[in-house]
N, C-alpha and C positions, 0 to 999 in steps of 0.2 A: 748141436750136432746136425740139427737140419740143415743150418746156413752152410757147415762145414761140405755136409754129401750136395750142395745145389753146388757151392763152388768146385768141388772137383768133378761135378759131373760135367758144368763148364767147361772143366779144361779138357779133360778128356775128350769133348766135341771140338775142341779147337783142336789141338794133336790130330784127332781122325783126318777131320776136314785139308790139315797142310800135306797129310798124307796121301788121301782121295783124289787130290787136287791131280799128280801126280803120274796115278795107275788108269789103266783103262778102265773105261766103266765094268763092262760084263765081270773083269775082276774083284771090283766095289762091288758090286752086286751080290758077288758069291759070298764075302765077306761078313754084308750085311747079314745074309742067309745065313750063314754059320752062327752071325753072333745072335740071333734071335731066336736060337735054342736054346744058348747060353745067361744064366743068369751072372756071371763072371766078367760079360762083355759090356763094355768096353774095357772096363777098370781095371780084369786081368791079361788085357794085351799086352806083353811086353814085346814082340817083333813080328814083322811082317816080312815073309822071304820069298822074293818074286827072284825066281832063276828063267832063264831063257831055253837052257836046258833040263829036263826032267821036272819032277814036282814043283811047285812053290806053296808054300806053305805058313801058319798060322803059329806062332807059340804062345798056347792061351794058359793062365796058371801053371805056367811052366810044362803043359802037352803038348806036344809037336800036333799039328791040327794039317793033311794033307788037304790042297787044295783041285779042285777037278777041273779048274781055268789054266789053257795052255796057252804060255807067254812064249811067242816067240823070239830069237836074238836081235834082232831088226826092234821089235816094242821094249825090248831093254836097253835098247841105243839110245830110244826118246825118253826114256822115263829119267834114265840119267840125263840126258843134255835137260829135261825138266829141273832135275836137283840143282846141277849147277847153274841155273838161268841160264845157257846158251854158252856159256863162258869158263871155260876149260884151263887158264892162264889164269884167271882169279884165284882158282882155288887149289893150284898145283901144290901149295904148303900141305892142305888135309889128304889131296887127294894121293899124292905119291907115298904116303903114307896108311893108305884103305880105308879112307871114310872123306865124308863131309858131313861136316854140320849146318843142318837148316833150324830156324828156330824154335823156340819151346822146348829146348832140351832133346829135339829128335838128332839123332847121329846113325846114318848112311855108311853101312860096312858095303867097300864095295870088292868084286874077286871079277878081275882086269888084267890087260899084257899093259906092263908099264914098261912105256922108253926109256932108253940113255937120257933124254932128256927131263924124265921126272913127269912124263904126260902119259895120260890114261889112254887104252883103243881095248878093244873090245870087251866091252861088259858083258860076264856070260851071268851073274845074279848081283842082287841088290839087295841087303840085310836093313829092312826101316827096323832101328832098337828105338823104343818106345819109351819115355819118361814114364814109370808105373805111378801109382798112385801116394802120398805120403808115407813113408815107411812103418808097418804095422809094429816095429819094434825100437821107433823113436823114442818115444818116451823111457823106457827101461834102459837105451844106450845113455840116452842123457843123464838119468839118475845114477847110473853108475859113473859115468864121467864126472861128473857134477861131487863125486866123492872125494876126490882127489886131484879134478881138475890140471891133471899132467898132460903126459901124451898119451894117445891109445892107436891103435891099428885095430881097423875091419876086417876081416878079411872071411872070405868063400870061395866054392868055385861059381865059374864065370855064369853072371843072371839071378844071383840068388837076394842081390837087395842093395848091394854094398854103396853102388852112388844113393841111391835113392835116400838110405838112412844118411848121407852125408848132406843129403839138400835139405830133408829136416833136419838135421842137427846144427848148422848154421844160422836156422830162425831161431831155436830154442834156445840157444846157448845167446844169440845176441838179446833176443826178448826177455826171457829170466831172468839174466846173471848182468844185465846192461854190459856184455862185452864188447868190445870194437872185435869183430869176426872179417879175414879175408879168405877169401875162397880164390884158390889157383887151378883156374878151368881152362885146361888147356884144349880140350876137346869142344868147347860151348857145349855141357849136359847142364850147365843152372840155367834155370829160367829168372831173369831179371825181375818179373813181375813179382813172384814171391816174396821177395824183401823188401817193398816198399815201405813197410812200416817198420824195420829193425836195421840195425847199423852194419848191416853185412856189405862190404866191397868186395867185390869181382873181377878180378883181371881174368879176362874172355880172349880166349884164343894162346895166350901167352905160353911158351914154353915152358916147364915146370923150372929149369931152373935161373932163367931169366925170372922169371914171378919171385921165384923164393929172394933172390937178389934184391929186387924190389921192397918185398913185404919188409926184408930187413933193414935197408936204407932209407924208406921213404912213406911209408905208409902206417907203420907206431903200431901192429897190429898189437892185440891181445891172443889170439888162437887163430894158427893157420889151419886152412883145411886144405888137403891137396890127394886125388886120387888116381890111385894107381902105381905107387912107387914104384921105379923099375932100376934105370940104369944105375952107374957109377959117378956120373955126377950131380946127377938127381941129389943122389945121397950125399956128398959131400957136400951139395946146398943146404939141403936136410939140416949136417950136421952145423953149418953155421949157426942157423936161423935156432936149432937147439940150442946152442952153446949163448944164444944172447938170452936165453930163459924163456922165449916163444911157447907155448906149446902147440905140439901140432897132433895132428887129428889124422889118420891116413888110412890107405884101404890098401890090399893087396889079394892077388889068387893064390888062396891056399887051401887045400880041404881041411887040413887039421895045424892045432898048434905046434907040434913037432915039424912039421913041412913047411909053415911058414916062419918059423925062425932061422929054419936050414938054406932060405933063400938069403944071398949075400948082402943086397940089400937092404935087408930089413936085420940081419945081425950085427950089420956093422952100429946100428939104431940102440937096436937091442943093448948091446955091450956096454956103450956110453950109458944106458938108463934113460934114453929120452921116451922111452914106452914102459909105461906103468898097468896101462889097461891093455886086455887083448878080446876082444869082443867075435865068436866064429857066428855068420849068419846061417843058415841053412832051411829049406824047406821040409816039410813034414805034414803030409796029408792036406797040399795046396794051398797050406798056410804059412809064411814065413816064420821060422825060430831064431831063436838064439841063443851064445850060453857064453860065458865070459872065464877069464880070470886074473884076478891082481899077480903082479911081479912084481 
């Protein structure tokens, strides 16, 4: 347990630091200040929201935490051209899209005038979302997956754990059960370093259904993990990669189980039988929960 809180309080100092790197000091400053009241901080950071206009602010165990440092739009011109090194045409795939990804799992929600041409001008805020700390209800997903070992769907509303328990569930399910695990990150939220020691591959950046294409032609998975279902052809990749006997692992926004099978989605999923588990995360007294059921 010790070795476990020294490594993740490691990363946690790396996270900060790529962050810090970033923000104006006097910002860092207040930051540090805040969190040094906090017994939660670093490890309950999950975003940092530097706007140009109005507040920016903290979301610490999921409290929205006001900040009293005023950023102006001009210092959120630089903090961005910081994100994307200088280089605005590199990253027009994430950014015409509202984010980028820098590494260790941080993803940069950005609210911008985007061109005809797919390029960013004016940044009036910047969302740093935070890789939180290993998901406090890995273990209990894994075992109930580990039951039946089919497909299952996450799902919550937005912040409440759902990648996070996919990045432990990944190590678990390859370390345990010696599976061959792919992970379809099309955002960069996995941190590579994590799986050094287990058989999880990574397709980093790829679009969900280019990956899934992938995983099924060329890479011999055991369990895909892929988060965030969304579109229509998402899911007809989906339904391939199910149909070769894959199981896949997925997350989705949903408050409750009747709301997220009424997503199209995840019914067209549903209907075939490719989700057997349905796991809802949710928060409860600054602690993550959970509560499942078989189908």
């Amino acid at each position: 347990m010790l070795l476990t809180a020294e490594k993740n309080n490691l990363r946690d100092a790396r996270i900060l630091a790529l962050v810090f790197d970033t923000l104006p000091e006097r910002l860092v400053r207040e930051i540090l200040r805040v969190g040094s009241m906090r017994r939660d901080f670093p490890s309950g950071l999950s975003e940092v929201r530097v706007r140009g206009r109005g507040r920016s602010a903290l979301v610490l165990s999921g409290e929205n935490i006001p900040l009293m440092t005023k950023v102006g739009m001009d210092e959120v011109s630089k903090i961005y051209d910081r994100v994307i090194g200088g280089s605005a045409y590199a990253h027009t795939g994430e950014t015409s899209h509202g984010f980028v990804s820098l590494s260790h799992g941080i993803r940069v929600g950005i609210s911008a005038r985007l061109s005809d041409r797919g390029l960013v001008s004016e940044v009036s805020s910047l969302v740093f979302r935070l890789p939180t700390s290993p998901s406090e209800n890995a273990e209990e997903i894994f075992s109930l997956w580990k039951e039946r070992k089919g497909g299952a769907l996450i799902y919550s509303l937005p912040g409440e754990g759902k990648t996070s328990a996919l990045r432990a569930l990944a190590g678990l399910i390859s370390q345990r059960l010696g599976l061959r695990v792919l992970v379809i990150d099309e955002r960069r939220e996995f941190i590579l370093e994590d799986y050094e020691r287990v058989s999880v591959d990574i397709l980093s950046g790829y679009a969900k259904s280019v990956g899934l294409e992938i995983a099924l032609r060329t890479m011999s998975a055991e369990v895909v993990i892929i988060d965030e279902i969304g579109n229509s052809e998402e899911t007809e990749a989906l339904l391939c990669v199910g149909r070769g006997g894959v199981p896949i692992i997925a997350t989705a926004h949903a408050a409750s189980f009747d709301e997220v099978i009424k997503k199209r989605s995840v019914s067209m999923l549903f209907d075939e039988g490719y989700f057997n588990l349905f796991v809802r995360l949710y928060r409860e007294g600054g602690a993550f929960r959970c509560e499942h059921r078989y189908v």
